[in-house]
C-alpha positions in Angstrom: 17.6 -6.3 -15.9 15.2 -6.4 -12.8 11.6 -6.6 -13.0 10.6 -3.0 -13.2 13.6 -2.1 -14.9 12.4 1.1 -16.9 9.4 2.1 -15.0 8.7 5.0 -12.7 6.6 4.2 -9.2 5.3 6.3 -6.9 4.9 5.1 -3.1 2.7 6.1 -0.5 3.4 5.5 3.0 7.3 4.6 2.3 8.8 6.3 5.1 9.0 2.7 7.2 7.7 -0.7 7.4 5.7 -1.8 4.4 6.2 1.0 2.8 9.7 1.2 2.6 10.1 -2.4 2.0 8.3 -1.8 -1.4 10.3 1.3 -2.3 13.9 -0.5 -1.4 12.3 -3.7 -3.5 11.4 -1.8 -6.4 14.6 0.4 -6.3 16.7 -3.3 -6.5 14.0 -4.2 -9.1 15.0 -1.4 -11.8 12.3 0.9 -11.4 12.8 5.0 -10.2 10.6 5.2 -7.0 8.7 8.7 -5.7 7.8 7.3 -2.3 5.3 9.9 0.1 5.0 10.1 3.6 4.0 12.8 6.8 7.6 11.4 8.4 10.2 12.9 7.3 12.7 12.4 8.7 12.8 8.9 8.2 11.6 8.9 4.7 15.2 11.4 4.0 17.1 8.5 5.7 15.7 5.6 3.2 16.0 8.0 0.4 19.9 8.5 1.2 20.1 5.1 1.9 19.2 4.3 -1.6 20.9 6.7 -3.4 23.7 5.9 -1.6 23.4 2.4 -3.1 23.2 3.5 -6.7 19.4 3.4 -6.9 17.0 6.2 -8.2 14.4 7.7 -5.2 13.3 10.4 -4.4 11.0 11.6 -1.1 8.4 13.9 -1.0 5.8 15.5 1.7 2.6 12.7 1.4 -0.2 13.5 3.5 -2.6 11.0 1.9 -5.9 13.3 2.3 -4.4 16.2 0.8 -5.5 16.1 -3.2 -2.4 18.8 -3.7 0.1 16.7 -2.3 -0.8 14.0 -4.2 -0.8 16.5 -7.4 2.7 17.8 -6.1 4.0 14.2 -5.8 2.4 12.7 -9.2 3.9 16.3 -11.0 7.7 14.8 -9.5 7.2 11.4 -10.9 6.7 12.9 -14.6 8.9 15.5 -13.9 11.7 14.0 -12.7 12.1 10.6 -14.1 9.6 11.3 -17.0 6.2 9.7 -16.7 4.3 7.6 -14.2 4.1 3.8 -14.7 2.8 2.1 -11.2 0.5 3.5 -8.2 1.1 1.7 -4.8 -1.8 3.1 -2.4 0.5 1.4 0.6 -0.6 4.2 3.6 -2.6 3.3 6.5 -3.7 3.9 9.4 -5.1 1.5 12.5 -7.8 1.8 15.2 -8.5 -0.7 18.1 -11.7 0.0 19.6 -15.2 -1.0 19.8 -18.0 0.4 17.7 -19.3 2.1 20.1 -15.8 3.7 22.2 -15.2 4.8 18.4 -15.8 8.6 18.4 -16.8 9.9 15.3 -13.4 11.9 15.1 -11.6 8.8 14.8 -14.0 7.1 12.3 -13.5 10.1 10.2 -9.7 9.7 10.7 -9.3 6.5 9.9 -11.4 6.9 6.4 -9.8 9.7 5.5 -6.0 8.4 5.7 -7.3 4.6 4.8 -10.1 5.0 1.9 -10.2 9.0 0.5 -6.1 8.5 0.3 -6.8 5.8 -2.1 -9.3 7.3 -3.6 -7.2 11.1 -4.3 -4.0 8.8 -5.1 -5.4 6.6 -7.9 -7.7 10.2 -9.3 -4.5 12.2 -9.5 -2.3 9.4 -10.9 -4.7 8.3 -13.8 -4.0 10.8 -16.0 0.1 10.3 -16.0 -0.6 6.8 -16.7 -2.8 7.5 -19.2 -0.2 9.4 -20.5 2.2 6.7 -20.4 -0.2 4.6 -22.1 -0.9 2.5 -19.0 -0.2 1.6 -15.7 -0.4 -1.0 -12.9 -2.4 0.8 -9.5 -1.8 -1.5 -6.3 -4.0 -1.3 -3.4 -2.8 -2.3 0.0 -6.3 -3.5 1.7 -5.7 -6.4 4.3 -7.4 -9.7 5.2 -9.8 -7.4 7.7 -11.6 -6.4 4.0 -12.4 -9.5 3.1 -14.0 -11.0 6.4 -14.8 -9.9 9.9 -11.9 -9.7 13.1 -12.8 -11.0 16.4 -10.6 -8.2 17.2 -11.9 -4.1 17.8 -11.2 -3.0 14.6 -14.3 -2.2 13.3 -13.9 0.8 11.7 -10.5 -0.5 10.4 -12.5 -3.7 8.9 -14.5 -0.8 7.3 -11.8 0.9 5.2 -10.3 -2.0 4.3 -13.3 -3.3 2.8 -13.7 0.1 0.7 -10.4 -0.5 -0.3 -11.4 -3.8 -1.8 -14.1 -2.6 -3.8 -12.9 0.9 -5.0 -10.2 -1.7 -6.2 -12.6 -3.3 -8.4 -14.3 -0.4 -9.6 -11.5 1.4 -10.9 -10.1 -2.1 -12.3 -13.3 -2.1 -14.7 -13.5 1.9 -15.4 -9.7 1.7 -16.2 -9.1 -1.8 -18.2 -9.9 0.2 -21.4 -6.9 3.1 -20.4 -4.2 -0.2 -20.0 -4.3 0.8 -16.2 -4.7 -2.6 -14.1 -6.3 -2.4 -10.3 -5.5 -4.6 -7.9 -5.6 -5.5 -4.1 -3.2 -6.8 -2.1 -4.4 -8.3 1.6 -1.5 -9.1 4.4 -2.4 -11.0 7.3 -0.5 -9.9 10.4 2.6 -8.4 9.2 5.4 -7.8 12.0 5.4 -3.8 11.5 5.0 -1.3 13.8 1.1 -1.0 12.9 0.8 -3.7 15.1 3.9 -3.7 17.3 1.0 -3.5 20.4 -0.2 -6.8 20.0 2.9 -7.7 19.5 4.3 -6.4 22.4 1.6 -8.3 24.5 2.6 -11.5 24.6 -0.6 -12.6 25.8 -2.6 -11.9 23.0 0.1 -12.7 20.6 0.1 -16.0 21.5 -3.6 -16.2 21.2 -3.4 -14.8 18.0 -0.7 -17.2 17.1 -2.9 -19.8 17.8 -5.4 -18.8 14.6 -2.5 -18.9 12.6 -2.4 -22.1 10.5 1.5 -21.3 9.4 1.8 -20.1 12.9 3.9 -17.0 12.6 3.3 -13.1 11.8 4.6 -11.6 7.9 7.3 -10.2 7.5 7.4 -6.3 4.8 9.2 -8.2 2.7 6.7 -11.2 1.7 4.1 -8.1 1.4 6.6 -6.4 -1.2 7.0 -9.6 -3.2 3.3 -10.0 -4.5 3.0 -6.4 -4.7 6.1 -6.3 -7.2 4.5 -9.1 -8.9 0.9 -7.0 -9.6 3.1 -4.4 -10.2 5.2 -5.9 -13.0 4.0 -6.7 -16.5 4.4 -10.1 -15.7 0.3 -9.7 -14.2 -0.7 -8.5 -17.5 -4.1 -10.3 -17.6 -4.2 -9.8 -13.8 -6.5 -6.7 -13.1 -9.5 -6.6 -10.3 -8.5 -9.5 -8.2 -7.7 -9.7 -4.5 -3.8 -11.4 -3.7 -3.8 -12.4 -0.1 -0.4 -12.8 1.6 -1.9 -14.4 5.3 0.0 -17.3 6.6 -3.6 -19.1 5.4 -5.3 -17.0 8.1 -8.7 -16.6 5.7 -8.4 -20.0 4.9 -10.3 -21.4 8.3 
């Protein structure tokens, strides 16, 4: 018996990286998994992957800031495994640039993918898990919404922090529907989302250097604490912040 055995997830941003780490933990964990995503091709290629292990998946066309995806992908959770249990708001998007190189395309960009997704993803899944007489939503925010980056991600910092207290807000509208809210806050995770800095060793190194445990995430760690909010085993946990960081907030 895994850890979601019995419940029905649906995914956003499962395609790669993060994303898919949580759909293929989730999968192992027990629970049937609708994961989202604008890529394809790549989300086909994890969903085969799975099923060709024996687990239950199924992909579907996510663009975040379309309500009727979300509708479309929320109506194949109930409809093909029955109901709609957990919520992981996982998508995102980043933007390196100063406040004022950010062109107002781009800050509307970024908020739509990063803050409205989570917004139209928890609004059409509340319902089904109301339905199913509760639910766990999970909110993938990052250490950026809980304090400032030396870095040029405003408008990224911005999101994120949106992300932190929609969390909170629909944690205390919710508690009395048995649907928990909570966000979950990576440090540097080694995805492609930040495969540039990465890729400069440079920087990386001087990044490395405000690192206390000295090395980037992996998906995996990630997809471990959001299992965990996901489960029933955080019953009593609902508006709080878990921060997966390598102690990078801890300075």
């Amino acid at each position: 018996m895994g850890r979601l055995a019995g419940k029905v997830a649906l995914i956003s941003g499962g395609a790669r990286g993060q994303g898919a780490a949580e759909t293929q933990l989730f999968v192992r964990e027990g629970a049937a998994v609708v994961f989202g995503d604008v890529l394809d091709d790549e989300g086909k290629k994890v969903e085969t992957a799975i099923r060709a292990s024996g687990g239950q998946a199924t992909y579907v066309h996510l663009n975040v800031t379309q309500e009727l995806d979300w509708r479309a992908a929320v109506a194949t959770a109930v409809q093909t495994y029955g109901k709609l249990d957990v919520l992981v708001n996982n998508a995102g998007i980043l933007l390196r640039a100063k406040i004022e190189d950010t062109s107002e395309a781009d800050w509307d960009r970024i908020m739509a993918v990063n803050v409205k997704g989570v917004f139209l993803g928890t609004k059409c899944a509340i319902p089904a898990m109301r339905q199913a007489g509760g639910g766990s939503i999970v909110n993938i925010s990052s250490t950026a919404g809980l304090v400032g980056s030396p870095g040029e991600t405003a408008a990224y910092t911005a999101t994120k922090g949106a992300v932190r207290l929609f969390t909170k807000a629909t944690a205390i509208q919710h508690a009395n529907d048995h649907i928990r809210c909570n966000s979950v806050h990576p440090g540097p995770i080694a995805t492609d989302m930040i495969k540039d800095m990465l890729d400069n060793r440079a920087a990386w190194e001087q990044r490395l250097r405000r690192l206390p445990m000295g090395r980037v995430g992996t998906a995996d760690e990630v997809a471990y604490g959001v299992l965990y909010l996901a489960s029933d085993e955080a019953s009593y946990v609902t508006g709080s912040e878990l921060v997966i960081d390598g102690g990078t907030t801890a300075e």
